[in-house]
MARBA-283470 format. One record per residue (C-alpha): residue in three letters; x, y, z. Coordinates in steps of 0.2 Angstrom, whole numbers, padded with zeros to 4 digits, always signed. Last residue first. Example, Ala and Ser with C-alpha at 12.3 -4.5 7.8 and 13.67 -1.06 7.14 Angstrom:
BEGIN
SER+0068-0005+0036;ALA+0062-0022+0039;
***
This chain:
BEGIN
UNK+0083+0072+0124;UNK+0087+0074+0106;UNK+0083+0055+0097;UNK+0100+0049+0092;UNK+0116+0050+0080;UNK+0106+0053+0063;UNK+0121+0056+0049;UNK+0115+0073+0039;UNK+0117+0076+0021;UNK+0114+0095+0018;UNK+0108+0105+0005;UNK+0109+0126+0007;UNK+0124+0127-0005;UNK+0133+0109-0002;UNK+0135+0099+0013;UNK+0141+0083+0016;UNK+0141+0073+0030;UNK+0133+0083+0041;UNK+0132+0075+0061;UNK+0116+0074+0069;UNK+0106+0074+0085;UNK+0090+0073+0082;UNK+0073+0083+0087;UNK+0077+0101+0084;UNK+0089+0100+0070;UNK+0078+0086+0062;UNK+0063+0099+0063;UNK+0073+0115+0057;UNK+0082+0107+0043;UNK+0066+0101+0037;UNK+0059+0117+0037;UNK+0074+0127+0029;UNK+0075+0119+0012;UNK+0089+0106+0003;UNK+0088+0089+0014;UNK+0095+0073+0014;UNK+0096+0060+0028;UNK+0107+0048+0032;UNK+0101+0034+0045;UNK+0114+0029+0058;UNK+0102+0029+0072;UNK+0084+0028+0068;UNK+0071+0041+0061;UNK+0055+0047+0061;UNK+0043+0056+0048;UNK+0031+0068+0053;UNK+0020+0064+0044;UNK+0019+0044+0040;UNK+0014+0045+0018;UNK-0001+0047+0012;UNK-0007+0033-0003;UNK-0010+0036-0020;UNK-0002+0053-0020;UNK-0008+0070-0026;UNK-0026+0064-0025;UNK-0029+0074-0007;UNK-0017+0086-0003;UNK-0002+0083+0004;UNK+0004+0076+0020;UNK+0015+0086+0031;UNK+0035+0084+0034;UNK+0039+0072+0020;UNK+0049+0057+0017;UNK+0056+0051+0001;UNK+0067+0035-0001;UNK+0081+0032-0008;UNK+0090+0016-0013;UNK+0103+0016-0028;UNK+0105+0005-0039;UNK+0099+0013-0056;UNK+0082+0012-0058;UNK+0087+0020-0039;UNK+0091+0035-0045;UNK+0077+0038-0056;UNK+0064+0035-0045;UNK+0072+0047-0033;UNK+0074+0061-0045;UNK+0057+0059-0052;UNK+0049+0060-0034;UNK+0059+0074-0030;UNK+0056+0086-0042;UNK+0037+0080-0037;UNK+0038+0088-0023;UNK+0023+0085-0011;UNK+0029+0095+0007;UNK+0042+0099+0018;UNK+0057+0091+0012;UNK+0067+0074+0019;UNK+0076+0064+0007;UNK+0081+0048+0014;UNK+0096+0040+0012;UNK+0108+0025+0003;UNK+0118+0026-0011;UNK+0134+0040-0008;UNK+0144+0037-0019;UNK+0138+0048-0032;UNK+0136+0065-0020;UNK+0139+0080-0030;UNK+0124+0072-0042;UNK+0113+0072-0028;UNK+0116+0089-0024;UNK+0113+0096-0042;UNK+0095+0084-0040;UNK+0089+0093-0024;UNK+0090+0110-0028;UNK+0075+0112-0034;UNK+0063+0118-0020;UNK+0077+0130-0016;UNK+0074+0138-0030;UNK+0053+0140-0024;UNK+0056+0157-0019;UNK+0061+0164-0037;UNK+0073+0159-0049;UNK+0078+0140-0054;UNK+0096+0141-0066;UNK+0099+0142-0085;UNK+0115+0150-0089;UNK+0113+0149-0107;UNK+0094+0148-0109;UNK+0091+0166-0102;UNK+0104+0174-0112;UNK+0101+0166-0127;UNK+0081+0173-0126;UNK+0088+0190-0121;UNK+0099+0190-0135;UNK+0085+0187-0148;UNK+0074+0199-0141;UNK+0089+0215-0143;UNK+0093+0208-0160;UNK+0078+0207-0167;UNK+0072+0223-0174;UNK+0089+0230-0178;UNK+0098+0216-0184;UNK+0082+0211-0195;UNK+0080+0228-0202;UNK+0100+0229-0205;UNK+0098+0210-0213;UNK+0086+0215-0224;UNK+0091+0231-0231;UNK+0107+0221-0236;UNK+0096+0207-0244;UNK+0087+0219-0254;UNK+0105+0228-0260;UNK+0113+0211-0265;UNK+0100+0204-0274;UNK+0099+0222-0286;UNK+0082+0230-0289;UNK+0080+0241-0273;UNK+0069+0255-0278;UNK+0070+0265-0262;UNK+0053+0265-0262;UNK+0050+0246-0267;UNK+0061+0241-0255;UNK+0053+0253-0242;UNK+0036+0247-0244;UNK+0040+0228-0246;UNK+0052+0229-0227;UNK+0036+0235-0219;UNK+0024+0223-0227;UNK+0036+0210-0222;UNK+0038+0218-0204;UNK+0017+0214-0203;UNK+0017+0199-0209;UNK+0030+0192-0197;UNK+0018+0202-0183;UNK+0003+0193-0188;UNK+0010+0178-0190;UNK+0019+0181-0173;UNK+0000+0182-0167;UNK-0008+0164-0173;UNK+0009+0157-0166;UNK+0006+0166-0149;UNK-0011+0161-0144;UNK-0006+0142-0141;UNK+0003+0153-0124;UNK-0015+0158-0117;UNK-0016+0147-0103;UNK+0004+0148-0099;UNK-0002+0162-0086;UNK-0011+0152-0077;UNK-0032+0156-0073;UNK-0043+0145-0064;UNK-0060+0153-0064;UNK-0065+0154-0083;UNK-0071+0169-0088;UNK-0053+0174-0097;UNK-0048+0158-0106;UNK-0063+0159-0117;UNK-0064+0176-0119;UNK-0046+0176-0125;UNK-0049+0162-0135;UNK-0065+0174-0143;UNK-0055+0187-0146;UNK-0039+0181-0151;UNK-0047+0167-0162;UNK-0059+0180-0173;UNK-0044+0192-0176;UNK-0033+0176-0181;UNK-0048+0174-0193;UNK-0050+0188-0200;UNK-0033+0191-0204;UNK-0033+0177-0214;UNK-0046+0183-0224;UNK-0040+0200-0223;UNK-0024+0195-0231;UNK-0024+0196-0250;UNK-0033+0216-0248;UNK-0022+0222-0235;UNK-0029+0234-0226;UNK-0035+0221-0213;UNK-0019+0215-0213;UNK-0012+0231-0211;UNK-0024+0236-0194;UNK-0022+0218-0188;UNK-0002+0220-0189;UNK-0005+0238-0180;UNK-0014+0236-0165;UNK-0002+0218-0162;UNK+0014+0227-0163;UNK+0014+0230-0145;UNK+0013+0213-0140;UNK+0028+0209-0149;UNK+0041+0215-0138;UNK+0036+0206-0127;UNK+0026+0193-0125;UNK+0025+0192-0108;UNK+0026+0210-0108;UNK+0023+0210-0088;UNK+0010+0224-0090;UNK+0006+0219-0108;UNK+0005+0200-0110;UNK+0002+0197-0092;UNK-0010+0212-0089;UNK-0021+0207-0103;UNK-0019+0187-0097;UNK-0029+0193-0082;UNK-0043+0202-0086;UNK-0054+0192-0078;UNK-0047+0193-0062;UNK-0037+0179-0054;UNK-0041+0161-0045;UNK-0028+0152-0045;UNK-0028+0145-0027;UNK-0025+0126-0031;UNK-0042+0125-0041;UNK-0052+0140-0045;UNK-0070+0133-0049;UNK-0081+0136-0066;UNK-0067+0132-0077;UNK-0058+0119-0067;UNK-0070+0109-0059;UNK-0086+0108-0075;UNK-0069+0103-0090;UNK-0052+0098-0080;UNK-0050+0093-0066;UNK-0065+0087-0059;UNK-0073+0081-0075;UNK-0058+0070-0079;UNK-0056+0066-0061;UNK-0074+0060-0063;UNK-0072+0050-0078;UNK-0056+0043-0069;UNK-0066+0036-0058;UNK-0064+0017-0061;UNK-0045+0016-0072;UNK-0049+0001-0083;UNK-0065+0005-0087;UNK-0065+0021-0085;UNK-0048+0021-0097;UNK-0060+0014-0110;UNK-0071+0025-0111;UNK-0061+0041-0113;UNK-0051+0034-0125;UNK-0066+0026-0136;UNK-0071+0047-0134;UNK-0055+0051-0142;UNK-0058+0038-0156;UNK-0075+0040-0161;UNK-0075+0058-0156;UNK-0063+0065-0171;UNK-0066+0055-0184;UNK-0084+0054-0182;UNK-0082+0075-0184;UNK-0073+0072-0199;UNK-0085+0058-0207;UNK-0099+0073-0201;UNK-0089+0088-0212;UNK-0087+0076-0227;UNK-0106+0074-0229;UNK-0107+0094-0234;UNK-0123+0099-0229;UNK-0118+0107-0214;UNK-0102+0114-0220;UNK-0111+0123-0234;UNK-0123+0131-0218;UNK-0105+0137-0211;UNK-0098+0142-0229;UNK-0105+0161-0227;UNK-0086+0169-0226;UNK-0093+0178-0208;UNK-0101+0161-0203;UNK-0085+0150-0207;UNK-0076+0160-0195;UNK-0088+0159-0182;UNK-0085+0142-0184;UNK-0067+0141-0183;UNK-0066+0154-0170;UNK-0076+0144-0157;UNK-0068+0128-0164;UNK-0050+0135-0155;UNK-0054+0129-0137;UNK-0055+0113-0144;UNK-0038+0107-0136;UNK-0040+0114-0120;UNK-0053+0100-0119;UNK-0041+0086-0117;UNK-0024+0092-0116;UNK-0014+0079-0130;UNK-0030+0070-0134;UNK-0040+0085-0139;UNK-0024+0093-0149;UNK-0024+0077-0159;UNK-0039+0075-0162;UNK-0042+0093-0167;UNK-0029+0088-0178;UNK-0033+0076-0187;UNK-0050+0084-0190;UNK-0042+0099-0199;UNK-0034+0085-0210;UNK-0049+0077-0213;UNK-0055+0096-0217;UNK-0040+0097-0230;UNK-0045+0080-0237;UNK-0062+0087-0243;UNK-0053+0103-0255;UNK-0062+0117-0254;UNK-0048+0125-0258;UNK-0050+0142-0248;UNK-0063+0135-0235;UNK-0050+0121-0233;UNK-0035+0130-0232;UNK-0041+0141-0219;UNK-0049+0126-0210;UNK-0028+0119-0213;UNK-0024+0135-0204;UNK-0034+0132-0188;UNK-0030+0113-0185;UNK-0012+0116-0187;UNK-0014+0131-0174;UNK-0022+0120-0163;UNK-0009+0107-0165;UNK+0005+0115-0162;UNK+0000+0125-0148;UNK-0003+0108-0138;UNK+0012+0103-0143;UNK+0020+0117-0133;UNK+0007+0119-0120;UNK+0009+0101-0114;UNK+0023+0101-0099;UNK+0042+0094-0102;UNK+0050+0113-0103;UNK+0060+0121-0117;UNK+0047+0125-0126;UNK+0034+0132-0116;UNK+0026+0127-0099;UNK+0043+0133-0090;UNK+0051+0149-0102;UNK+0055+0149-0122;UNK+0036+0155-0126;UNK+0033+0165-0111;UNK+0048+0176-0114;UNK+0043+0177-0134;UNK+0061+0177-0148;UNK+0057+0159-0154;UNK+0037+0166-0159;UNK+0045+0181-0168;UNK+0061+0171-0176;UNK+0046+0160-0183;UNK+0035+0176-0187;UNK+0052+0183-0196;UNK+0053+0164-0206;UNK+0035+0165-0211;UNK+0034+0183-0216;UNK+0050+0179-0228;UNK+0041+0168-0238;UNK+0021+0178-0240;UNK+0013+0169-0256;UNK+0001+0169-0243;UNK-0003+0149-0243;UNK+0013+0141-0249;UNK+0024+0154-0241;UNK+0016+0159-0226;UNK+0009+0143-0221;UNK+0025+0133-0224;UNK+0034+0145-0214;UNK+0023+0149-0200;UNK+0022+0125-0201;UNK+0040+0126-0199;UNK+0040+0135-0183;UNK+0027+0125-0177;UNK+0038+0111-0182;UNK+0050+0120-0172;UNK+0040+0122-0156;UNK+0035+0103-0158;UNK+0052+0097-0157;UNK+0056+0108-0141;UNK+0042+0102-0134;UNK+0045+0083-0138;UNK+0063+0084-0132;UNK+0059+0092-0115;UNK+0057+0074-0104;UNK+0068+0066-0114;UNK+0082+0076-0111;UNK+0077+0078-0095;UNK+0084+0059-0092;UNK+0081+0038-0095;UNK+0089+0037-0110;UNK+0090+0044-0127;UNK+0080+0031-0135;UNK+0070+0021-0122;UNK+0067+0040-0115;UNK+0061+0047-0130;UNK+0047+0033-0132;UNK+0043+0038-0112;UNK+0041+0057-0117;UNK+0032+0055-0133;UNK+0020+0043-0125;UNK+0018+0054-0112;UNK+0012+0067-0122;UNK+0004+0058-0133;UNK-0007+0051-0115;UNK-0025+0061-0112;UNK-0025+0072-0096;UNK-0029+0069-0081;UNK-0014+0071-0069;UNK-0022+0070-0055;UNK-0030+0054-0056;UNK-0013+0046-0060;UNK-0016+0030-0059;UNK-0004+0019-0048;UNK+0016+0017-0044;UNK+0023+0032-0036;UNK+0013+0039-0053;UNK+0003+0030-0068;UNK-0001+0036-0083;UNK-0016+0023-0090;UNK-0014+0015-0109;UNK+0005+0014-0108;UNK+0007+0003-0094;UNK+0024-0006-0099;UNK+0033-0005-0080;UNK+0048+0006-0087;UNK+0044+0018-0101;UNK+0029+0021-0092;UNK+0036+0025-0076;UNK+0048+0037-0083;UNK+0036+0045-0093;UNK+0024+0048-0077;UNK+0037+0054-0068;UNK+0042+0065-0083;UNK+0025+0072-0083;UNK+0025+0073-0062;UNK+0042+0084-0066;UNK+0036+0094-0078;UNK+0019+0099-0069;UNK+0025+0103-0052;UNK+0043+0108-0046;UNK+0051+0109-0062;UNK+0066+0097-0068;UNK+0083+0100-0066;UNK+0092+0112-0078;UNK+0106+0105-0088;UNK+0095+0096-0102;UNK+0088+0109-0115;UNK+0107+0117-0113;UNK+0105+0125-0130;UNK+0092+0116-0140;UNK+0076+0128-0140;UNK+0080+0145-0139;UNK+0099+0140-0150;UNK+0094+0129-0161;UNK+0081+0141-0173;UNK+0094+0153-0173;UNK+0106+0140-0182;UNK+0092+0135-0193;UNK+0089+0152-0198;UNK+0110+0152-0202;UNK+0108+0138-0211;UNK+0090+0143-0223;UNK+0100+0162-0225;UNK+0117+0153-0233;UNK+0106+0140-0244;UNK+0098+0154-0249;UNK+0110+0164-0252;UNK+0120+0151-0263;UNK+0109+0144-0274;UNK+0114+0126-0280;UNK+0119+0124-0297;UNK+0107+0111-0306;UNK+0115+0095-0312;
***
């Protein structure tokens, strides 16, 4: 029986232990989101329970705002017949996607690089980003996680391929631009640009052309994502339209829901509010070496090639968000794991380091003292997880719910669309309770299936909910009340009477 190595079964535990704490600790103890997590895990939840898993639905019908393809969904609603009916399952697909994307730097580096340890320091890299371990990321119920997962898939097995030349390494490719495609639609292509510039520069593009394997790939990819597309219209009238609203000619040439920013934009994210920071200023340099670097240029080449012409991409469009640009960010912390393992090779080799013992010291002092200050950040910011900003309040709804067990039956009053509340209110009553959700002013067309009564009214003896300052205001104003039960800035309120 072989003897089993010791430091590298004593490094691959305690990487796995840094992998668990960004995207594990406490995944579940914050509530859900205001907008996008909380109307996927409506969606899930939904799902999971009335057995419609070709059309997402929401407060009961299509969601034609929420247009994107289902895995996503899927993955949430099959989590949630597993692990129950709860933010776990919600984030569990993310944070599962963010470490295979971890393990995918690793796999890359090493079996394609001959580069290890870059793989491991650009996974502590990408696990160490604010916007990667933040809402949209990989601790949140939203797409961009998986999303990232695939495109980067789909842009190293092309490397692989033009390197191999193997055919089932473009099948492969082809897996997962369907897979990317049919987890946000055509975010998910927004990668091909590099790909086939790419393949220009290295002369293989008109090879590609002729190459039979290259149109069975492509059939691959539209038969079944376009059969989606097709047969939701037909089940789903207009949703071809949504699709186009909300997604591909709306989206890109319109600012929808007022984010409308300047093209240079995600520049200032990454760098002004050092999104991706620290790492953002080592990006110069790692391009600089890998281009240097006779082994990695090609590689090199082609992450330069996807920065560029993403970022171009993403940047001209009209409706800009700040999580656009987070598939990016795998591509990069290769660039920047490559670049600390050049680093770490130079000095070895110049202090002429030839004992295990030595090397792995030099090691772990560059690894404490390039990471340590990003790392504790991250854990600092997933171990007391709370809601910041103006829209806290917005999300206070299910801590006060859960204060309040026995209490079964209200209404839960709030200003406008909260689809925090809609999940939370679904969920409760799955399990007995009955809640319903009145607003102060209708939303926006499309958000709901139906508008609800605005202003609300109510009777004598009801009990009524409420977390933000608005609704406080009006029931204060038009009632008169008792509190029941009051917690932070969240209220249960016994109606006595219409205010004379």
């Amino acid at each position: 029986m072989p003897k089993l190595r010791f430091w590298p079964l004593l490094g691959g535990f305690l990487f796995a232990l840094l992998c668990y704490f960004p995207l594990f600790l406490h995944l579940d103890s914050l509530s859900l989101r205001l907008w996008d997590e909380s109307r996927r895990g409506v969606n899930a939840l939904e799902m999971a329970t009335n057995g419609h898993w070709l059309v997402p639905h929401f407060a009961g019908a299509p969601d034609m705002w929420g247009t994107k393809p289902p895995l996503l969904i899927w993955l949430q609603a099959t989590f949630m017949k597993i692990v129950g009916y709860n933010e776990l399952a919600v984030r569990l697909p993310s944070a599962l996607a963010a470490l295979a994307t971890v393990f995918l730097l690793i796999w890359f580096a090493k079996r394609l690089l001959n580069r290890p340890l870059a793989g491991y320091l650009a996974g502590l890299v990408l696990l160490t980003s604010d916007i990667y371990i933040e809402s949209h990321g990989a601790i949140s119920g939203d797409y961009d996680t998986l999303l990232a997962l695939w495109q980067t898939a789909y842009l190293f097995t092309f490397y692989r391929y033009l390197e191999d030349r193997q055919p089932k390494l473009l099948y492969l490719t082809g897996l997962f631009i369907f897979l990317a495609a049919f987890t946000k639609g055509i975010a998910g292509l927004f990668f091909l640009p590099a790909l086939v510039v790419y393949a220009i520069f290295r002369k293989e593009f008109l090879p590609l052309l002729k190459n039979k394997s290259t149109y069975w790939t492509l059939l691959g990819v539209l038969i079944p994502l376009l059969g989606y597309y097709f047969l939701r219209e037909a089940v789903n009238p207009g949703y071809l339209q949504a699709v186009w609203e909300n997604e591909l000619g709306g989206r890109y040439f319109e600012a929808k829901e007022g984010q409308e920013q300047p093209w240079w934009f995600y520049f200032r994210m990454i760098f002004k509010y050092e999104l991706f920071s620290p790492w953002a200023y080592w990006i110069p340099v790692a391009f600089l070496i890998g281009f240097l670097t006779k082994k990695l240029q090609h590689i090199t080449l082609l992450l330069a090639l996807n920065f560029v012409l993403f970022f171009t991409l993403i940047s001209f469009a009209k409706t800009k968000l700040t999580w656009y640009f987070m598939p990016i960010l795998p591509g990069l912390s290769l660039l920047v794991g490559l670049l600390i393992a050049e680093v770490y090779e130079a000095v070895r080799t110049h202090l002429q380091l030839s004992r295990p013992w030595l090397r792995n010291a030099l090691l772990m002092v560059m690894m404490l003292t390039i990471f340590t200050l990003p790392y504790s950040r991250i854990i600092q910011k997933v171990y007391v997880f709370e809601h910041e900003g103006y829209l806290k309040e917005k999300m206070d709804y299910r801590d006060f719910m859960q204060k309040i067990p026995e209490e079964k039956q209200y209404s839960i009053l709030h200003p406008y669309y909260n689809g925090h509340v809609v999940f939370y209110q679904a969920l409760y009553n799955l399990r007995g309770y009955q809640i319903q959700d009145k607003m102060l002013h209708a939303p926006q067309e499309g958000v709901l299936p139906e508008n609800p009564e605005t202003p609300p009214t109510f009777q004598q003896g009801e009990k009524v909910m409420l977390c933000e300052t608005e609704p406080w205001q009006y029931l204060s104003s038009n009632y008169a009340w008792e509190i029941q039960r009051e917690w932070k800035g969240c209220k249960l309120i016994l109606v006595k009477g219409v205010r004379e």
